[in-house]
C-alpha positions as CSV (number, residue, x, y, z in Angstrom):
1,X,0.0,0.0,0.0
2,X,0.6,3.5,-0.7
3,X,1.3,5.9,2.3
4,X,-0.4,9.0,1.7
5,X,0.6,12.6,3.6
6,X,-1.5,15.4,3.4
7,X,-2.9,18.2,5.1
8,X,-5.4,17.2,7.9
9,X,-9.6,18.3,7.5
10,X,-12.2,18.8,9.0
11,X,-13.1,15.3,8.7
12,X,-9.6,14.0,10.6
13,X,-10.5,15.5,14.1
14,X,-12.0,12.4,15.3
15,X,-8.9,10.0,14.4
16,X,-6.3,13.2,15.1
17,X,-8.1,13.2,19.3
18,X,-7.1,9.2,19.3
19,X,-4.1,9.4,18.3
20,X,-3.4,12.5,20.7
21,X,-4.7,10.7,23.5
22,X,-2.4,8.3,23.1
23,X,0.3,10.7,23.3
24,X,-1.2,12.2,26.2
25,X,-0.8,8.9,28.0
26,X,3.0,9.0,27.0
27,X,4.1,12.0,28.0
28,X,1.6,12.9,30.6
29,X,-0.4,15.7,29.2
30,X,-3.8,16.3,29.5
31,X,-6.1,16.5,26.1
32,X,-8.5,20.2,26.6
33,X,-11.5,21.2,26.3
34,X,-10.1,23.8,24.1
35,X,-9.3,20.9,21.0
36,X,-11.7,21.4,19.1
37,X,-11.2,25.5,18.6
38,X,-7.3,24.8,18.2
39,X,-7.9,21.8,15.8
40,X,-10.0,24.2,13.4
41,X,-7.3,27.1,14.1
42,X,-4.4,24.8,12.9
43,X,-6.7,24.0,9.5
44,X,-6.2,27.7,8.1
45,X,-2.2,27.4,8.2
46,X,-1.7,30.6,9.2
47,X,0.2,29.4,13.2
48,X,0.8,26.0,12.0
49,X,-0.5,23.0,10.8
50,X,-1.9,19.7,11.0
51,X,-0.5,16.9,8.5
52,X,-1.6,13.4,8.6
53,X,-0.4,10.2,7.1
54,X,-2.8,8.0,5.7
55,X,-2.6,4.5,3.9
56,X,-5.8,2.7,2.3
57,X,-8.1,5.1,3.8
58,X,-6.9,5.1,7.6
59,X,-4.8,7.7,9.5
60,X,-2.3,6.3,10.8
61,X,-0.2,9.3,12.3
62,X,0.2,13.2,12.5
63,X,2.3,15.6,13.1
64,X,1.2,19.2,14.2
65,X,3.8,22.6,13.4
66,X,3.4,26.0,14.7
67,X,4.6,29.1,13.1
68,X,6.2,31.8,15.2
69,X,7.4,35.4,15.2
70,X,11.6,36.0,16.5
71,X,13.3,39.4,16.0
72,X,16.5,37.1,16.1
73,X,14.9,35.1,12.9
74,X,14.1,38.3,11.1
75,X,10.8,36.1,10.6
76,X,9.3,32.5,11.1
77,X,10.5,29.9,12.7
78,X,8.7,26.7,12.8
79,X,7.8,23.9,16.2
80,X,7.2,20.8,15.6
81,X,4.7,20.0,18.7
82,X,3.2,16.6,17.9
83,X,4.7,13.8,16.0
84,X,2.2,10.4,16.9
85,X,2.5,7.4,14.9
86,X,-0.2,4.6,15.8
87,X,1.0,1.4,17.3
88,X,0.1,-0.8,14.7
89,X,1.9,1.7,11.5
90,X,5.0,1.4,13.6
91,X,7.9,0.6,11.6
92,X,6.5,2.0,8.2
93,X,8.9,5.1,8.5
94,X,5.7,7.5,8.8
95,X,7.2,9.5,11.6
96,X,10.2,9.6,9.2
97,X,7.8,10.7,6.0
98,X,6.0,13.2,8.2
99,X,9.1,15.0,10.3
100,X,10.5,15.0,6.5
101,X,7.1,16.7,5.0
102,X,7.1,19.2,8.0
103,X,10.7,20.2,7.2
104,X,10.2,20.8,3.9
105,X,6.9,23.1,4.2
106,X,8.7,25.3,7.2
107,X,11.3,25.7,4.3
108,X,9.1,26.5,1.6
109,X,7.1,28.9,4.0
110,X,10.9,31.1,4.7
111,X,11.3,29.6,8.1
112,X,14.8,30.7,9.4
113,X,15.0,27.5,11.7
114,X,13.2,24.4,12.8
115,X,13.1,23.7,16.4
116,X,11.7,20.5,18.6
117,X,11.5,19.5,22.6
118,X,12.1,16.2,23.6
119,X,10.8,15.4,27.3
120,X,11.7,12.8,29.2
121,X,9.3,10.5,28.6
122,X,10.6,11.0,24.5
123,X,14.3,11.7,25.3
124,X,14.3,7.9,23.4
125,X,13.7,9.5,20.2
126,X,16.7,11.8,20.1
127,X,18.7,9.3,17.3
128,X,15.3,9.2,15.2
129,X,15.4,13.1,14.8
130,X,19.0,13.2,14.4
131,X,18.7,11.6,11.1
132,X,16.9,14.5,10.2
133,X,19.6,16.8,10.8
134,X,18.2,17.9,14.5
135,X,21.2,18.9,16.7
136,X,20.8,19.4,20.8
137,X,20.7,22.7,21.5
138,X,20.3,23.9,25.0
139,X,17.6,23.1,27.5
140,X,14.0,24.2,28.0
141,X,12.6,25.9,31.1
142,X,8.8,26.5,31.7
143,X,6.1,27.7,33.3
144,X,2.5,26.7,33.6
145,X,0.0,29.5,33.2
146,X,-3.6,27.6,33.4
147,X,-4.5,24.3,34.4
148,X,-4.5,21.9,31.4
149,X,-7.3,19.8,32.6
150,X,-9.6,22.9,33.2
151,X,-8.1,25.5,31.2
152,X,-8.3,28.0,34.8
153,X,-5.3,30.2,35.4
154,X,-3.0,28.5,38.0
């Protein structure tokens, strides 16, 4: 079969939430009320984007980009902030084909740079994106400014 990557629809929210919860259980997060706004907002590709890999039909993964403003950048700069492949398409290099697809749009789009965090829980994946040409730089510091469960300042 033919693997398929394209940019998410309307129709892909339903699959998109599965796969996210299933992120969420990896790395801890909590899944929003707020999805649904946010899932529509990435659709228009103006503060990122939603791409999905299909094959036969069925979504098998996703990655989600946002776009962001940096003086330093003189521009854009793009985030990779999802990358979920589904347990049973492991091993059919679709994080691979999407991480790739993502590059090359922030590039077409005049991004300056490409940047990604790896948590703990994904600190694992470090080689995969280093065949992508991902280098460590620094460390990531943050601070929580609402309750992701109930979306009320904290």
């Amino acid at each position: 079969m033919t693997i398929n990557i394209r940019n998410a629809g309307s129709e892909d929210k339903a699959a998109c939430v599965g796969l996210l919860k299933a992120l969420s259980g990896a790395t801890g997060s909590n899944i929003t009320l707020t999805i649904n706004d946010v899932f529509e907002r990435l659709l228009d590709k103006n503060r990122g984007e939603i791409l999905v890999a299909e094959e036969a039909g069925v979504l098998l993964g996703m990655a989600t980009v946002s776009y962001n403003l940096a003086l330093r950048y003189g521009g854009e700069y793009c985030q990779l902030e999802e990358l979920i492949v589904s347990e049973r398409a492991r091993g059919k290099n679709l994080g691979g084909l999407l991480v790739q697809r993502t590059v090359d749009t922030a590039r077409a789009r005049g991004c300056a740079e490409y940047g990604l965090y790896l948590v703990e829980s994904t600190e694992h994946n470090r080689g995969f994106y280093e065949k992508y040409g991902f280098i460590a730089v620094g460390t990531e510091m943050r601070q929580k400014l609402r309750d992701s469960a109930t979306g009320e300042p904290t």
